[in-house]
C-alpha positions in Angstrom: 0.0 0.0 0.0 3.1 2.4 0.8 4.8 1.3 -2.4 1.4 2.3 -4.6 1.3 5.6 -2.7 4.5 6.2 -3.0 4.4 6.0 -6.8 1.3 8.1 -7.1 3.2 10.8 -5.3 5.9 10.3 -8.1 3.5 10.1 -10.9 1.6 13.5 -9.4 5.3 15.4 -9.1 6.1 14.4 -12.9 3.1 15.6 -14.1 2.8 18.7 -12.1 6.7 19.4 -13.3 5.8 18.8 -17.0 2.0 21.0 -16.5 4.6 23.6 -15.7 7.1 23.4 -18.1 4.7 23.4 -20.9 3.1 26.8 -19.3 6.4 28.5 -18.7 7.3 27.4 -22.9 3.6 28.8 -23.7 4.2 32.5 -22.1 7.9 32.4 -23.4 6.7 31.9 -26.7 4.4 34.6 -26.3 6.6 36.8 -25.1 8.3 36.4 -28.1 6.4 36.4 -30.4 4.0 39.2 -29.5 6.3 42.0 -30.5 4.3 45.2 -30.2 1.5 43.1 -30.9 0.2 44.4 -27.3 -1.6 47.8 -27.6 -2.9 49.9 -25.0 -6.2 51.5 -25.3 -6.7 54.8 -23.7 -10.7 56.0 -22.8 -12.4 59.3 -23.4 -14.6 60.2 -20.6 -17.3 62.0 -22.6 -20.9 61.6 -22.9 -22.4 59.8 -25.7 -19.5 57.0 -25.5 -22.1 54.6 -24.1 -22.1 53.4 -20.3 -19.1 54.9 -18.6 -19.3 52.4 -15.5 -19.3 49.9 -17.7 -16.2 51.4 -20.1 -14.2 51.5 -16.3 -14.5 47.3 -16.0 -13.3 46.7 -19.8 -9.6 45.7 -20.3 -7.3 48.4 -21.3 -4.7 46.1 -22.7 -5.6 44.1 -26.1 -3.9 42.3 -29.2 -4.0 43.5 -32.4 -2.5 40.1 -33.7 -0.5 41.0 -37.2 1.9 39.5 -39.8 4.5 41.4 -42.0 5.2 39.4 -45.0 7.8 40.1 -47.8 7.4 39.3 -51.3 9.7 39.8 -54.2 8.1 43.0 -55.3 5.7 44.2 -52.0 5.7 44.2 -47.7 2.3 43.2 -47.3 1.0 44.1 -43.6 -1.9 42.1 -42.2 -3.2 42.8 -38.6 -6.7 41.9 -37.1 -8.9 44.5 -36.2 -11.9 42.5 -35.3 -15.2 45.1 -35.0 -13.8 48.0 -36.9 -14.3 49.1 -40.0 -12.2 51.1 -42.9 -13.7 54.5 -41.0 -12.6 53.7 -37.5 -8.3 53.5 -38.5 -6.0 55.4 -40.3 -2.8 54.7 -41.7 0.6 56.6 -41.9 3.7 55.5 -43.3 6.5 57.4 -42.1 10.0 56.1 -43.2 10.4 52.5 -42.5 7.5 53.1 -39.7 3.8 52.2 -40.5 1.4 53.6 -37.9 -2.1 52.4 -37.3 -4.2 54.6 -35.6 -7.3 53.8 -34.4 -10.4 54.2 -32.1 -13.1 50.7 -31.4 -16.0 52.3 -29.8 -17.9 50.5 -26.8 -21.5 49.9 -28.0 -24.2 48.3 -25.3 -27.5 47.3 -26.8 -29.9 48.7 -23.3 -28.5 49.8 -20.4 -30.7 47.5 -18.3 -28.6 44.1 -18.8 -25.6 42.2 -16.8 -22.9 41.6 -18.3 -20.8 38.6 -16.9 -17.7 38.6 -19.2 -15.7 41.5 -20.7 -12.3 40.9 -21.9 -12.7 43.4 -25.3 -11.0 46.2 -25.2 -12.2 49.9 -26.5 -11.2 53.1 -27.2 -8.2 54.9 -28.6 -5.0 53.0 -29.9 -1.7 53.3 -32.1 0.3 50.4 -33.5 3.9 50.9 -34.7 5.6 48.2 -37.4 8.8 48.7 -38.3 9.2 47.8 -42.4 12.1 45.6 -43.4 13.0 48.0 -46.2 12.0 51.1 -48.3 8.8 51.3 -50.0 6.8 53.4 -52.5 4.5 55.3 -50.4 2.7 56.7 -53.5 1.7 53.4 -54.6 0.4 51.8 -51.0 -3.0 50.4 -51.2 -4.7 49.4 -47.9 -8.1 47.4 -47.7 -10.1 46.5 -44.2 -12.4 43.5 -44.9 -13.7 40.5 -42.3 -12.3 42.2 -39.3 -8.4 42.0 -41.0 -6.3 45.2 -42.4 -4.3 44.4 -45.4 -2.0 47.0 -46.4 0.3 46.3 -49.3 3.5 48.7 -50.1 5.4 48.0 -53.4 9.3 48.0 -52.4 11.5 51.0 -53.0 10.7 54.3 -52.7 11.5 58.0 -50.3 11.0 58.7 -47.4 8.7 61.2 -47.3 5.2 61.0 -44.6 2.2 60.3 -46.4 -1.4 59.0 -45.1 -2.9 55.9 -46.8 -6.8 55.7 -47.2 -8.4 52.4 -46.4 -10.5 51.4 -48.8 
């Protein structure tokens, strides 16, 4: 009976060990891999946002999940924007730097129901990417469809600031 017990104890330590290794890998890897992925969002206390009370218990911290890919003749830029449309972001390009600007407005359908989850976040944020090389600003195109931003820049070009308009 000590002998069984024993084991279990062993078999509870090995797995409790390996539960935590594979939690410390997870939070490493996101670490790394979240880049400036992480944006804050700041909140406007004015009227007409919506519920302020309720704007106070929403997260201020959310993940605007993107990828920067390169092909032989464009960066293309994808990051998720889940709720917003073309007329809630804007786009500047400045340098080697694409900014995303943007605001994702709290909307609650009657002011008479519990909620018993919010993990969104709202209001005002700004998302830098760093490009891996020069690109023609003149020629950008940017598109917001299914909750995704695409913005594609044709390689080589100045450096000069210019806004790009979502369509």
């Amino acid at each position: 009976m000590l002998n069984s017990l024993t084991q279990t104890g062993r078999n509870m330590g090995h797995e409790i060990r390996l539960a935590w290794k594979n939690l410390s890998e997870g939070w490493c890897e996101w670490l790394g891999r979240r880049s400036e992925s992480l944006a804050s969002f700041s909140r406007r206390k004015e009227e007409g946002q919506g519920d302020v009370s309720a704007l106070a218990t929403l997260p201020r911290w959310s993940l605007l999940a993107g990828e920067v890919e390169e092909t032989p003749t464009a960066i293309v830029v994808r990051i998720d924007v889940p709720g917003m449309n073309k007329d809630d972001c804007s786009i500047t390009l400045q340098g080697n730097v694409l900014q995303l600007r943007g605001e994702k407005l709290f909307e609650c359908e009657t002011h008479d129901s519990a909620c018993h989850v919010r993990e969104r976040a709202y209001g005002a944020f700004q998302r830098d990417i760093a490009l891996p090389c020069k690109v023609n600003i003149d020629k950008a195109v940017a598109r917001c469809k299914n909750g995704v931003l695409t913005v594609r820049l044709p390689k080589e070009g100045s450096g000069d600031a210019k806004a790009i308009a979502v369509s």
